[in-house]
Structures are given as C-alpha cells and as structure tokens.
Backbone and ligand atoms as CSV (ligand in chain L), in Angstrom:
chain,resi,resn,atom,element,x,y,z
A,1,UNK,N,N,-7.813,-21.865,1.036
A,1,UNK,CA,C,-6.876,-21.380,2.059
A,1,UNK,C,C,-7.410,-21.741,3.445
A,2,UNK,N,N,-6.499,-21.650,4.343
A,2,UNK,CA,C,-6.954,-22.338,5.610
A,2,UNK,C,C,-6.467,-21.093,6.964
A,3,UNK,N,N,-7.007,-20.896,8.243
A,3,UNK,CA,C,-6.062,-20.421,9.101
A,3,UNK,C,C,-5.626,-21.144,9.994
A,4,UNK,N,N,-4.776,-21.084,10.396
A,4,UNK,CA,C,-3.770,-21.892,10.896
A,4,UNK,C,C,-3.670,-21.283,12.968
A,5,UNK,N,N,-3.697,-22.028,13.158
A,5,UNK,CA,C,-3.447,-21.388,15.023
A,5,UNK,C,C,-1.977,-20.541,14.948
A,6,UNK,N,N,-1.629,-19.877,15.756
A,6,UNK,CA,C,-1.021,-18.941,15.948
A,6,UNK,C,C,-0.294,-19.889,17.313
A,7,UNK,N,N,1.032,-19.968,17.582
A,7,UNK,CA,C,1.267,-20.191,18.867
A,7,UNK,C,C,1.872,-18.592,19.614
A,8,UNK,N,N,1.979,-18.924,21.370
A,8,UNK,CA,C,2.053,-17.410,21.670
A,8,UNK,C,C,3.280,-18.349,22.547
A,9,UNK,N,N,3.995,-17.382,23.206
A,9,UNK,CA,C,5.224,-17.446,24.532
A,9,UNK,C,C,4.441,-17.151,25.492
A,10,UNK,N,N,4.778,-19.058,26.476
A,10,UNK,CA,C,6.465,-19.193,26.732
A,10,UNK,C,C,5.716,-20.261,25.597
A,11,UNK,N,N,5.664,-20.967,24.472
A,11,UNK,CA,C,5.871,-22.096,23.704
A,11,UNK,C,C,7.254,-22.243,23.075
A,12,UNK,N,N,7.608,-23.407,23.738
A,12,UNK,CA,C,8.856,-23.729,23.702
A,12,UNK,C,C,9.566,-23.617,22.327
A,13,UNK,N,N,8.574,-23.710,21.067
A,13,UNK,CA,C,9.257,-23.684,20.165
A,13,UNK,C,C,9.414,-22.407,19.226
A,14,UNK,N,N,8.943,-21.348,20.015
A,14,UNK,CA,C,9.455,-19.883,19.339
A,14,UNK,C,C,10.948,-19.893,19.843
A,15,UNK,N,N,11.509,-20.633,20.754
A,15,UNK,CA,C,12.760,-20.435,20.772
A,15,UNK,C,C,13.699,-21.201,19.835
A,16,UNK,N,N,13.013,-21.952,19.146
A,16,UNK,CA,C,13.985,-23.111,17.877
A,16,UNK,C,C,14.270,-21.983,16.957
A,17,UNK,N,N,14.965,-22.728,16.064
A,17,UNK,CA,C,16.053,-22.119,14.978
A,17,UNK,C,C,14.936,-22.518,13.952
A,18,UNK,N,N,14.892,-22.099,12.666
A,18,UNK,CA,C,14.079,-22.402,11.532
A,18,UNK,C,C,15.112,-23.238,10.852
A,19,UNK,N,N,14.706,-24.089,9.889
A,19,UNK,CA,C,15.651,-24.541,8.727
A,19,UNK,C,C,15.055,-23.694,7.507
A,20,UNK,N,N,16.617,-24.092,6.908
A,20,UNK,CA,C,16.443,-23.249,5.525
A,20,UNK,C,C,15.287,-23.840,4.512
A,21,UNK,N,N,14.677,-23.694,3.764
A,21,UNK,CA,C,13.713,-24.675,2.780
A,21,UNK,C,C,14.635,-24.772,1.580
A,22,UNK,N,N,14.461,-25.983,0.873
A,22,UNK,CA,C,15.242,-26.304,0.110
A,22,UNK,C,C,14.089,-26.800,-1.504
A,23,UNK,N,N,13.402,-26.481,-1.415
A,23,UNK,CA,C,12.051,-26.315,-2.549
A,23,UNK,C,C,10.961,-25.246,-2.300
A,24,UNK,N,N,11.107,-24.506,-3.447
A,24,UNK,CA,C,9.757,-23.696,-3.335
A,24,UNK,C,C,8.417,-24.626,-4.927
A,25,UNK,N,N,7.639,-24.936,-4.112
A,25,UNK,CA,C,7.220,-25.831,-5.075
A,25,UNK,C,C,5.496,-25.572,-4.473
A,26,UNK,N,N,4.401,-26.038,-5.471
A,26,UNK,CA,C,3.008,-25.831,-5.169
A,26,UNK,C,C,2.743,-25.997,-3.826
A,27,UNK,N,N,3.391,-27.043,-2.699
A,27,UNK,CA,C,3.438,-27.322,-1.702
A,27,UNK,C,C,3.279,-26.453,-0.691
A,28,UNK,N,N,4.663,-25.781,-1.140
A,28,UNK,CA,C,4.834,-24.512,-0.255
A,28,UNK,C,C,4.048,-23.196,-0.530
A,29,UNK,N,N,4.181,-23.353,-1.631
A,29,UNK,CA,C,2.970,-21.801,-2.029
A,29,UNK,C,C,1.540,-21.703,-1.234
A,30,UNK,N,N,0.933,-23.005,-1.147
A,30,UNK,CA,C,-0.227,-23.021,-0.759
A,30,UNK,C,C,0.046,-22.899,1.070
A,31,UNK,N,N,1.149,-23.401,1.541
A,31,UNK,CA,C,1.587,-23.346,3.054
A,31,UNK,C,C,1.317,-21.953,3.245
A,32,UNK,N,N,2.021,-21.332,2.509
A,32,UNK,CA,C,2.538,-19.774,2.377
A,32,UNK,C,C,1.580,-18.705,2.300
A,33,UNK,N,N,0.448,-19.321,1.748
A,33,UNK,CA,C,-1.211,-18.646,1.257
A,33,UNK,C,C,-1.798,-18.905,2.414
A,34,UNK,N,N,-1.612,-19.828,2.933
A,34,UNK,CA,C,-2.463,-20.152,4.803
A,34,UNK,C,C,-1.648,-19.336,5.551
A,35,UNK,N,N,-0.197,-18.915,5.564
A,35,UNK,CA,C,0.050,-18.569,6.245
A,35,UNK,C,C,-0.074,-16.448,5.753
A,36,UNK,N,N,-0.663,-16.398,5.318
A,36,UNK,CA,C,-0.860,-15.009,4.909
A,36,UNK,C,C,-2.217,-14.862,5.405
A,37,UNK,N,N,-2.940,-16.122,5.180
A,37,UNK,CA,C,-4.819,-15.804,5.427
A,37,UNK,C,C,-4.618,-15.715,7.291
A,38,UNK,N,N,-3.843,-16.445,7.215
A,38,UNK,CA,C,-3.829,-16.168,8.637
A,38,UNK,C,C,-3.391,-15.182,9.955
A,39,UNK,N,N,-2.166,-14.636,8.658
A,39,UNK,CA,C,-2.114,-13.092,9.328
A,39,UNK,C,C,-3.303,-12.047,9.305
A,40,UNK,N,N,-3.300,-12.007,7.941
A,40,UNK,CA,C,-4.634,-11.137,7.759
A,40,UNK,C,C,-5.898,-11.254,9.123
A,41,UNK,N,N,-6.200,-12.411,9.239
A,41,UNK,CA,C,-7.347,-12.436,9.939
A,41,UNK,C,C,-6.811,-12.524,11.102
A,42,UNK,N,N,-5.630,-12.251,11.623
A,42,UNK,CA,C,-5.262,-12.213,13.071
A,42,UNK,C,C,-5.774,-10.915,13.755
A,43,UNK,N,N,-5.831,-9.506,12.827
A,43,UNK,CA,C,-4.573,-9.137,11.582
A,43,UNK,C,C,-3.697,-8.260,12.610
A,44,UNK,N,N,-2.525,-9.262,11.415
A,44,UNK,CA,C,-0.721,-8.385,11.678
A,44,UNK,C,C,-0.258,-8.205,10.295
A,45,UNK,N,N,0.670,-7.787,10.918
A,45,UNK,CA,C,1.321,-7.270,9.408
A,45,UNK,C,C,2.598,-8.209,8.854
A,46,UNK,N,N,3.035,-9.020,9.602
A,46,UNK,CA,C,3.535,-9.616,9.609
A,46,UNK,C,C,3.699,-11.168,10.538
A,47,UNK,N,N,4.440,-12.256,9.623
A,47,UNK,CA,C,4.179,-13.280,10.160
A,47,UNK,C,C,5.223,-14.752,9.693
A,48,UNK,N,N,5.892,-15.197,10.885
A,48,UNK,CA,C,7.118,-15.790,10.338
A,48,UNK,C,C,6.428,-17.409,10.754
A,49,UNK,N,N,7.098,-18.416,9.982
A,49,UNK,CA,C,6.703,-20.033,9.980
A,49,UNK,C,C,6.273,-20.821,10.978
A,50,UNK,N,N,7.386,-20.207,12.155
A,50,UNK,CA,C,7.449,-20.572,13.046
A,50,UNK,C,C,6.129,-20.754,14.271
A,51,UNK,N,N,5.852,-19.573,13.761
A,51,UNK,CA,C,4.455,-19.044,14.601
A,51,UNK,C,C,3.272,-19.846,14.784
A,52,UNK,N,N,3.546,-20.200,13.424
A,52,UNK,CA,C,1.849,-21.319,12.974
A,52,UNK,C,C,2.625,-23.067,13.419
A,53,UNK,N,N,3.913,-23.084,13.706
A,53,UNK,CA,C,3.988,-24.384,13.840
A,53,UNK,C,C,5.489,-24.950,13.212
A,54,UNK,N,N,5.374,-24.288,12.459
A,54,UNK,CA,C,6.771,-24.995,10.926
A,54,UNK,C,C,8.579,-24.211,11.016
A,55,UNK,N,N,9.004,-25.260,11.804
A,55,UNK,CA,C,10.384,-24.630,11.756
A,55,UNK,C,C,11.012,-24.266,10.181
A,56,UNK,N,N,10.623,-23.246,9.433
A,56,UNK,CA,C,10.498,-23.308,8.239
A,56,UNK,C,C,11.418,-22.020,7.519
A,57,UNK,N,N,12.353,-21.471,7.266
A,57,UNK,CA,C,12.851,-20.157,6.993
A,57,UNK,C,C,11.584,-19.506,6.134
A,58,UNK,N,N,10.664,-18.958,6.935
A,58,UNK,CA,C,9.763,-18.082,5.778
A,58,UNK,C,C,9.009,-17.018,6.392
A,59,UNK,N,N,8.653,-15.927,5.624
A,59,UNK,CA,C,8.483,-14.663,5.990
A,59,UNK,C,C,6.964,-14.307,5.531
A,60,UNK,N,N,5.796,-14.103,5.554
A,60,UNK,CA,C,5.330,-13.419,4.627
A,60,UNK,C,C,4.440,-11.813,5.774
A,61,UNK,N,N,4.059,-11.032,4.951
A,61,UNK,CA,C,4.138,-9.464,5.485
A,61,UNK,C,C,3.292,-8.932,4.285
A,62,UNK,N,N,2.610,-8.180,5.262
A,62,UNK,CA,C,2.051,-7.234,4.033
A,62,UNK,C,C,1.749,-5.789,5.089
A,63,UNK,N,N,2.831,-4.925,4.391
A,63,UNK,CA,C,2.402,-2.997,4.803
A,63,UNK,C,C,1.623,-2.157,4.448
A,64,UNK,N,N,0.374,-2.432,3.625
A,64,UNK,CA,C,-0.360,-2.151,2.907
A,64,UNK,C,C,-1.451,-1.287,3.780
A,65,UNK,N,N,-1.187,0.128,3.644
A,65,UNK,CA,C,-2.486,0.984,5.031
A,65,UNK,C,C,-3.137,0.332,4.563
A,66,UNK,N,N,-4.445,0.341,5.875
A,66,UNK,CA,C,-5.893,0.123,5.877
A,66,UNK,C,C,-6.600,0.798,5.069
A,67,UNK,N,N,-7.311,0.109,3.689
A,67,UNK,CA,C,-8.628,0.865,2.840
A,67,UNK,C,C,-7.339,0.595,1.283
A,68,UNK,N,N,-5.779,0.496,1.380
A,68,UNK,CA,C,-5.345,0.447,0.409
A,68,UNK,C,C,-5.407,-1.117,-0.377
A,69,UNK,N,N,-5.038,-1.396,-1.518
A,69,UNK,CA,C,-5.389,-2.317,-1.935
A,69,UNK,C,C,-4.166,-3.843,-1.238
A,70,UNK,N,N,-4.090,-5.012,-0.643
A,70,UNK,CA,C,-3.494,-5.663,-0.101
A,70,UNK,C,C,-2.090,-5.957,-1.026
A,71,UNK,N,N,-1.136,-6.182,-0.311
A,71,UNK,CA,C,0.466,-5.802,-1.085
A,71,UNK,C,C,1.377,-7.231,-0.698
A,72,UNK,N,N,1.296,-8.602,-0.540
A,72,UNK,CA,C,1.359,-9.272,-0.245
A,72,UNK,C,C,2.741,-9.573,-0.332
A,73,UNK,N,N,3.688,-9.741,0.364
A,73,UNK,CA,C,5.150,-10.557,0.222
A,73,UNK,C,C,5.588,-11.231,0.938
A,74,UNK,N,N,6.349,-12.076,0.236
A,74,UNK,CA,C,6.954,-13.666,0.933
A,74,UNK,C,C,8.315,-13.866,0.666
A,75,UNK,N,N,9.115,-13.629,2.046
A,75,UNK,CA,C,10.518,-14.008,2.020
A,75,UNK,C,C,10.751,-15.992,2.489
A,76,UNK,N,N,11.544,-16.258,1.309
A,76,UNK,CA,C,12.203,-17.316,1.829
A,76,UNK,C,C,13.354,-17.553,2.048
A,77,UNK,N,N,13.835,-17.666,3.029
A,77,UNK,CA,C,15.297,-18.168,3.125
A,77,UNK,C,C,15.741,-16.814,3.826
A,78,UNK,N,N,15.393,-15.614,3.992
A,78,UNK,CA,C,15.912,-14.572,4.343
A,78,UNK,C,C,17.378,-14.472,4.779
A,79,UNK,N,N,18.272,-13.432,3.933
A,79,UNK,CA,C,19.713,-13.561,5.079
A,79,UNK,C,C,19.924,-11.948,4.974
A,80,UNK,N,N,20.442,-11.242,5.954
A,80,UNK,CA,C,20.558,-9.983,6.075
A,80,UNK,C,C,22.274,-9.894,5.404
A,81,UNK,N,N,22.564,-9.380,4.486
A,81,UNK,CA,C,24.051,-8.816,4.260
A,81,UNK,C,C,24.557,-7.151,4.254
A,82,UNK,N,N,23.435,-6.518,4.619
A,82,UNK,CA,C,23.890,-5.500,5.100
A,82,UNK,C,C,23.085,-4.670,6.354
A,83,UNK,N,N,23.517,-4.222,7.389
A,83,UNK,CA,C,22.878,-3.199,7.854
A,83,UNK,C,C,23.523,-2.044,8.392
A,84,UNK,N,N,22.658,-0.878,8.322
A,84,UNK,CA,C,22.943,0.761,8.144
A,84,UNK,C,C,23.618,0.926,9.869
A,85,UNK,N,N,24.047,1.853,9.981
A,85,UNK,CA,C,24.840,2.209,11.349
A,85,UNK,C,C,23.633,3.066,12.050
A,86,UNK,N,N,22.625,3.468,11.358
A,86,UNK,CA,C,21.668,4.592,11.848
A,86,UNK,C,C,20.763,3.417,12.510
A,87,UNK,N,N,19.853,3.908,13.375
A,87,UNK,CA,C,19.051,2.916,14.216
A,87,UNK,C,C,17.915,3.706,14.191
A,88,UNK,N,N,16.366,3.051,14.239
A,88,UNK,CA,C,15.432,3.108,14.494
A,88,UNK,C,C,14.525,2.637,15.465
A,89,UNK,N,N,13.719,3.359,16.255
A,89,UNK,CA,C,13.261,3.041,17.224
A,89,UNK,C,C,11.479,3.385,17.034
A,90,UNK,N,N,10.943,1.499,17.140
A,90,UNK,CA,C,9.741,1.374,17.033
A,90,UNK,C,C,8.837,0.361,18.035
A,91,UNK,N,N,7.936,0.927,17.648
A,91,UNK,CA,C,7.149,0.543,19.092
A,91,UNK,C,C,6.237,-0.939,18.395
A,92,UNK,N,N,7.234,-1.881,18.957
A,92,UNK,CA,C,6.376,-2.996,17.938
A,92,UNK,C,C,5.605,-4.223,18.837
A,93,UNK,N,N,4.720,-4.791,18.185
A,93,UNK,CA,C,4.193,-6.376,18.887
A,93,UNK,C,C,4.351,-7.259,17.702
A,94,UNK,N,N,3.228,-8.287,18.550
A,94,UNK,CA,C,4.179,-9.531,17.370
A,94,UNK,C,C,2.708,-10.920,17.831
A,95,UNK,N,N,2.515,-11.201,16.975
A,95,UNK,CA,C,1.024,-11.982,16.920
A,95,UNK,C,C,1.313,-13.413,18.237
A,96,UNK,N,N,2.348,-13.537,18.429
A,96,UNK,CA,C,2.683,-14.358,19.503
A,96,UNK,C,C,3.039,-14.006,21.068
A,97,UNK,N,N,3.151,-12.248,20.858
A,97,UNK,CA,C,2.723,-12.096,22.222
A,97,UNK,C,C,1.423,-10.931,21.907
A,98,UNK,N,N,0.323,-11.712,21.757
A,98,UNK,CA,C,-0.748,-10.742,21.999
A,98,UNK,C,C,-0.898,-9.388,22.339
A,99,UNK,N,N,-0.999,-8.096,22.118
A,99,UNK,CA,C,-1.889,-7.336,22.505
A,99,UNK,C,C,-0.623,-6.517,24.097
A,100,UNK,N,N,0.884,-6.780,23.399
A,100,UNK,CA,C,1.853,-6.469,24.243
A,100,UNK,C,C,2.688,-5.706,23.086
A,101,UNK,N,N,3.132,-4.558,23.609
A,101,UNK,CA,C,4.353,-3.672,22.663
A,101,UNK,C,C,5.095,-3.044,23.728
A,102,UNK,N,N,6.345,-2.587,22.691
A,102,UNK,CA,C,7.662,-2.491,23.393
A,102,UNK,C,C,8.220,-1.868,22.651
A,103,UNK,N,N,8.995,-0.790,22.899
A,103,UNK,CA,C,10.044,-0.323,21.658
A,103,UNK,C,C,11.343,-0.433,21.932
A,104,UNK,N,N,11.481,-0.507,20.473
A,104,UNK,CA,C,12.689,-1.759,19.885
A,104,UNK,C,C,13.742,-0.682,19.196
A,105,UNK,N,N,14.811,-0.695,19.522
A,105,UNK,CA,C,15.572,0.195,18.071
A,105,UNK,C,C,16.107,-1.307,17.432
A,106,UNK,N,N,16.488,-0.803,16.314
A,106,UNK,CA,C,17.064,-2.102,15.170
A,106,UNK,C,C,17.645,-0.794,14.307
A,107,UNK,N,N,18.555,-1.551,13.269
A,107,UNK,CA,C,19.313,-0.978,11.996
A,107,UNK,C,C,18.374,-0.264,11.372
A,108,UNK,N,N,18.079,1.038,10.754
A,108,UNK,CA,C,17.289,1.838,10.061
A,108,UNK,C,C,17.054,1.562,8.903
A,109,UNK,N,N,18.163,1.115,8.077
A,109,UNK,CA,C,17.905,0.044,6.884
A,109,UNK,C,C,19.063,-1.268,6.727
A,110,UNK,N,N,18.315,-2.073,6.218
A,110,UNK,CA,C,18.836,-3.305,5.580
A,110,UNK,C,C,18.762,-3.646,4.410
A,111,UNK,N,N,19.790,-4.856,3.608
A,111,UNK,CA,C,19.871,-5.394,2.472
A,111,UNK,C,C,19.796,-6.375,2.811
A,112,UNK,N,N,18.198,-7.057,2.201
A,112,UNK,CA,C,17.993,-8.484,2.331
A,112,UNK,C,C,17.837,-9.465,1.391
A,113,UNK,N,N,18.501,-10.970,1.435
A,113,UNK,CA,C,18.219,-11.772,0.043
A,113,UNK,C,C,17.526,-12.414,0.003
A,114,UNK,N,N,16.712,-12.717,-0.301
A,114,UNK,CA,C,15.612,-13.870,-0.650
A,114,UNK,C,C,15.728,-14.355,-1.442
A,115,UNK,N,N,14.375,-15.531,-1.084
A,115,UNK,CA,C,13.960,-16.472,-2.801
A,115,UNK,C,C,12.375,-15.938,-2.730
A,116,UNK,N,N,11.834,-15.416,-3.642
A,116,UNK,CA,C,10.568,-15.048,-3.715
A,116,UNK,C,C,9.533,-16.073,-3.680
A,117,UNK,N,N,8.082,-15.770,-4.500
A,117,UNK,CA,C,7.271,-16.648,-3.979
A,117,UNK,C,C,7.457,-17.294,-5.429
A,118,UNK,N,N,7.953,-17.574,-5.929
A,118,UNK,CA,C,8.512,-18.128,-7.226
A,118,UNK,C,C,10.096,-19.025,-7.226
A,119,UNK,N,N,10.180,-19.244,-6.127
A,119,UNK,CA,C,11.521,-19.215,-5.924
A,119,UNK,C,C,12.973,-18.783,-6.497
A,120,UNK,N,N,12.539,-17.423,-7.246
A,120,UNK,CA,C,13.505,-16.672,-7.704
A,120,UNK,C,C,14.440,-15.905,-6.966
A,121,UNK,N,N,15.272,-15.500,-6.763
A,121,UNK,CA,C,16.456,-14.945,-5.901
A,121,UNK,C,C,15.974,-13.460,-6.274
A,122,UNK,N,N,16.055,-12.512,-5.079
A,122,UNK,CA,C,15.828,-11.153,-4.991
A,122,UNK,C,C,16.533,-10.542,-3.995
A,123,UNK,N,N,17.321,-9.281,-4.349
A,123,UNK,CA,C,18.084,-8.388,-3.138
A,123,UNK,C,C,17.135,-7.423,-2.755
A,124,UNK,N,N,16.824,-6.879,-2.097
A,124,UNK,CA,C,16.266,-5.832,-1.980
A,124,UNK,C,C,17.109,-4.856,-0.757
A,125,UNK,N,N,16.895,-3.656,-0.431
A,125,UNK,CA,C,17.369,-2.447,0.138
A,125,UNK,C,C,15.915,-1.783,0.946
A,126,UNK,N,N,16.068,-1.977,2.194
A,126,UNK,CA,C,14.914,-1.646,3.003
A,126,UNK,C,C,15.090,-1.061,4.027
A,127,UNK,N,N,13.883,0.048,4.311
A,127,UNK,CA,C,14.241,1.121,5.216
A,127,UNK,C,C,12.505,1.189,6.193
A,128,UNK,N,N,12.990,2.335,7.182
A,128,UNK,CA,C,11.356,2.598,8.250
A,128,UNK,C,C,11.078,1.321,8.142
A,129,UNK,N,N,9.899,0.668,8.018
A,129,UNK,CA,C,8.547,-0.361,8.862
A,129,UNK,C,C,9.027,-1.441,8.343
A,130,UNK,N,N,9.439,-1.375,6.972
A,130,UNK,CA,C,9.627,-2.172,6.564
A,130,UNK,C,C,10.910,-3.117,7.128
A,131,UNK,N,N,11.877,-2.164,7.030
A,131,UNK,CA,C,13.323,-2.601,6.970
A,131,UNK,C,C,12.860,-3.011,9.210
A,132,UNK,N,N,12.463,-2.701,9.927
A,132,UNK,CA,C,12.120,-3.245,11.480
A,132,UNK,C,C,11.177,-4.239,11.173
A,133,UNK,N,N,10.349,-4.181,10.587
A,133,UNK,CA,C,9.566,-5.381,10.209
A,133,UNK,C,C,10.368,-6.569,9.884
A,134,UNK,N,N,11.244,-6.433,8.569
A,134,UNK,CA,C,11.917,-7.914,8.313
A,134,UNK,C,C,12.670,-8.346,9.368
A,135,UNK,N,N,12.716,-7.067,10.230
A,135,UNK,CA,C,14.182,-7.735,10.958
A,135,UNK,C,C,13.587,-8.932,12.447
A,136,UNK,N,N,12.476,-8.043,12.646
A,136,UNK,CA,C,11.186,-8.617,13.500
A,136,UNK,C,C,11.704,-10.084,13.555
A,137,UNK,N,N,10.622,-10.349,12.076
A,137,UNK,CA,C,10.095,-11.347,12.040
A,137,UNK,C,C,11.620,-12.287,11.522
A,138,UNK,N,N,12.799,-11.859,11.220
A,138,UNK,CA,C,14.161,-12.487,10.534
A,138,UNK,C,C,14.328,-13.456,11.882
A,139,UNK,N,N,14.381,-12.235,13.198
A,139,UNK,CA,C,14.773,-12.999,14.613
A,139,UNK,C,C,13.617,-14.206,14.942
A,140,UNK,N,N,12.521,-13.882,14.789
A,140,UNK,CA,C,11.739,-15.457,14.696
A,140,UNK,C,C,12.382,-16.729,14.435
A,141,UNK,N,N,13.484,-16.497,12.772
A,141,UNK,CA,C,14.112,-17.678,12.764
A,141,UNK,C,C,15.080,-18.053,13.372
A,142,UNK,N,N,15.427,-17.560,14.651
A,142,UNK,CA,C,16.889,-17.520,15.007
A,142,UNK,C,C,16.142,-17.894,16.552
A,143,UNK,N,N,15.049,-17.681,16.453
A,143,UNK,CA,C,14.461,-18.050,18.178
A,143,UNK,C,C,14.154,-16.897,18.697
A,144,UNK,N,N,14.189,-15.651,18.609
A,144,UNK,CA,C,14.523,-14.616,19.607
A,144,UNK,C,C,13.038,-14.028,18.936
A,145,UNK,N,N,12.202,-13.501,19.945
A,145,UNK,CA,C,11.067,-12.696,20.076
A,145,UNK,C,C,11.566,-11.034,20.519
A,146,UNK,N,N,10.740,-9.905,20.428
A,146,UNK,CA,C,11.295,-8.908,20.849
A,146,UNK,C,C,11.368,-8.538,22.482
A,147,UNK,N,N,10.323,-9.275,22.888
A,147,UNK,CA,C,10.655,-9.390,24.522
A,147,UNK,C,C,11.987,-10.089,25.349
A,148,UNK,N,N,12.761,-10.756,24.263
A,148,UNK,CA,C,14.290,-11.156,24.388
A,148,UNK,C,C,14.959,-9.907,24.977
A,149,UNK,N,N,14.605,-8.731,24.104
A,149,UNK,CA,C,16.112,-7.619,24.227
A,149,UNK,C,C,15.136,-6.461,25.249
A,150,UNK,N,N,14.297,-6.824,26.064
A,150,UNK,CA,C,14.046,-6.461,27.623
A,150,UNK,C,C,14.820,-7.145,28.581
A,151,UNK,N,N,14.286,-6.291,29.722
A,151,UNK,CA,C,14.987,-7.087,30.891
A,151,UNK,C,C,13.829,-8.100,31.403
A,152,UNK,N,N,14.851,-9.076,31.953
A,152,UNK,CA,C,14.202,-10.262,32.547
A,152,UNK,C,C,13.054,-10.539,33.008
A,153,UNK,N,N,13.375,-8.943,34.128
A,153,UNK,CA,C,11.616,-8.874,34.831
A,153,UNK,C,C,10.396,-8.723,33.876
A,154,UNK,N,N,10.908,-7.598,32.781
A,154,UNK,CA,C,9.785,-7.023,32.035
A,154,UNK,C,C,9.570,-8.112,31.487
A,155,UNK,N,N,9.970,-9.184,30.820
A,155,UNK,CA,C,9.995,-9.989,30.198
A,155,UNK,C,C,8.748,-10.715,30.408
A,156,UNK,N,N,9.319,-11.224,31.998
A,156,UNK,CA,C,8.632,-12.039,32.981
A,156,UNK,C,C,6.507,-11.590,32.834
A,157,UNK,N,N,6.551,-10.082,32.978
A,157,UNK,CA,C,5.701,-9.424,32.936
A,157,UNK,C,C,4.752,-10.001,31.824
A,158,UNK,N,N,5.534,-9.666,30.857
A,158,UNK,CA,C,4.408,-9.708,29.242
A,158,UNK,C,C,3.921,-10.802,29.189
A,159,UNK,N,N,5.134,-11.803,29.514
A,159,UNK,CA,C,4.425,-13.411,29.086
A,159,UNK,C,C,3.333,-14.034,30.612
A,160,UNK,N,N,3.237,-13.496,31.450
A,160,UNK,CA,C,2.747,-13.604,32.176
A,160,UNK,C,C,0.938,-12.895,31.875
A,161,UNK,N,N,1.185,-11.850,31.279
A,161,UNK,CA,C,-0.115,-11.365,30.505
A,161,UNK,C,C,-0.488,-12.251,29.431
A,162,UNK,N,N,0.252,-12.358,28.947
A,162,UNK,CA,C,-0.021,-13.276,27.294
A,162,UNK,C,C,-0.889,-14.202,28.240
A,163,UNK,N,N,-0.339,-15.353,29.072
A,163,UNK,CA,C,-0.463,-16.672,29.140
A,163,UNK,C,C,-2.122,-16.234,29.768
A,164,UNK,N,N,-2.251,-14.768,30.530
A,164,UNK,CA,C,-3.726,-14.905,31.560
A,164,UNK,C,C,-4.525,-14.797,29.899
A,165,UNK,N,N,-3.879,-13.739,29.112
A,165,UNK,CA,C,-5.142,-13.500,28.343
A,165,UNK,C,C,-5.179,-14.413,27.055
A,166,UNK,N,N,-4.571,-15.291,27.015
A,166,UNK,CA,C,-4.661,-16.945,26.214
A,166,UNK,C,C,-6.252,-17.931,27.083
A,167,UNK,N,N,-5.505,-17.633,28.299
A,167,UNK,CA,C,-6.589,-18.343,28.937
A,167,UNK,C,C,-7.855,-17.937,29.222
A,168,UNK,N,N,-8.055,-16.425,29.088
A,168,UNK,CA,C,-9.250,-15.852,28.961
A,168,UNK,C,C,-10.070,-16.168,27.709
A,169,UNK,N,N,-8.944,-16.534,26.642
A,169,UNK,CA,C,-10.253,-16.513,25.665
A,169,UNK,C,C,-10.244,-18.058,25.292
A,170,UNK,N,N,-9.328,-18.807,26.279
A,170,UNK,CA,C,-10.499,-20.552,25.939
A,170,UNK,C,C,-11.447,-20.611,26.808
A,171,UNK,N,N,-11.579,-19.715,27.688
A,171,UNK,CA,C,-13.098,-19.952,28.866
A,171,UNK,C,C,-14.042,-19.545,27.906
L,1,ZN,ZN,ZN,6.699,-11.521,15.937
C-alpha cells in the first residue's frame, strides 16, 4: 500500500466533477487500499478520489471509534435516491481544508447506491455521521467542498489559512 498526497483548496481541481468508474477490477482495489492507507494516516474518517488526484466516483470511510477494531468501506459510483426532510447539523472538516471546521446541516438520513469493493451493487439506508459523512464526501464528486455553503468572506478566510498553513509545513 502506498500514501498518496492529499491536495488542499484553492486546487483547482476539487472543483471538477468525478467520472463514474466503469470497472471495479484488481486495479482499482489496490487504488482504493492507498486510498484508505492514506486516510488513516492523515487520519480522517473519510476520503473521496478526488482528493489524492483521480477524478474518480469513489468513496472510502471508515467510523470506527478510536481503540475499536478498523471498519473499512468503499463506495463506488455513489448516487443518493433518497433524502429525509429532517436535517442535521454537524460540525465538520475535510482533509483538504486542513485543521478548519464549520457546521453544516445536511438531510438526517439518506438512501445510498453503490457498487461495493467487489463491485457488487448495494442500497443502504443511513443516518447521524454516517448518513453527513457520505453526503460530505458525495459533494467532492460534484466539486463542492463544505466551505462552498459559507459566505464568500468566510470562505475567503479558511482558504486563506489552509494556503499559510500548507506553507508552513514545506518550510
Ligand atoms: Zn472533504
């Protein structure tokens, strides 16, 4: 397994669209295993394709408390077909803007489809961390970070921190 760099905002290409993947094959599994080693050792809890580089529809996440045994999952292709009218409000970051949080409301639960890490088709029904988590990292593929649904200024703010404390740690 390998770790992979992390890109942070403004990089131009957290704002691209992902493509769908159209093989889940040894190829990708092993992509998919770098891209988990690499959350871990960031560590987040989550972590979408895009991040490491790969306009790629893929998800992988793990909610697993600290000291419990690691719980590993990998969405591909993600599409949301349902969400709840109730909203949740969480105070989240995101491995591409460093060491910056914000709270977010999103849908309280969702129904999401995937292709697993097998490329088998799975629905699932998701609620709390989880169900704000997929949705997190879903907007990754669509371009949108959570500092999107701030205002401009604040916006202005975070990535303006990101970029000093990027540059603090190549000195
Ligand atoms: Zn994120």
């Amino acid at each position: 397994m390998a770790i992979l760099p992390i890109i942070t905002v403004p990089d131009p290409l957290l704002k691209k669209k992902s493509k769908p993947v159209d093989k889940v094959d040894d190829k990708l599994r092993t992509f998919m295993d770098d891209m988990l080693e690499t959350m871990y050792d960031a560590p987040g809890i989550g972590l979408a394709a895009v991040q490491v580089g790969k306009l790629w529809r893929i998800l992988v996440m793990d909610l697993a408390p600290d000291g419990e045994d690691p719980d590993p999952k990998y969405y591909i292709n993600p599409e949301i077909t349902w969400t709840s009218e109730e909203m949740n409000i969480y105070n989240e970051g995101c491995l591409s803007i460093p060491e910056q949080y914000a709270d977010i409301e999103r849908p309280a639960e969702c129904k999401v489809k995937f292709l697993d890490y097998n490329g088998e088709e799975n629905e699932i029904h998701v609620e709390g961390l989880l169900a704000t988590c997929i949705q997190h990292e879903m907007d990754h593929l669509e371009g949108i970070v959570f500092i999107d649904y701030l205002s401009k200024i604040k916006r202005g703010i975070y990535v303006r921190k990101v970029k000093k404390l990027v540059k603090e740690k190549e000195e």
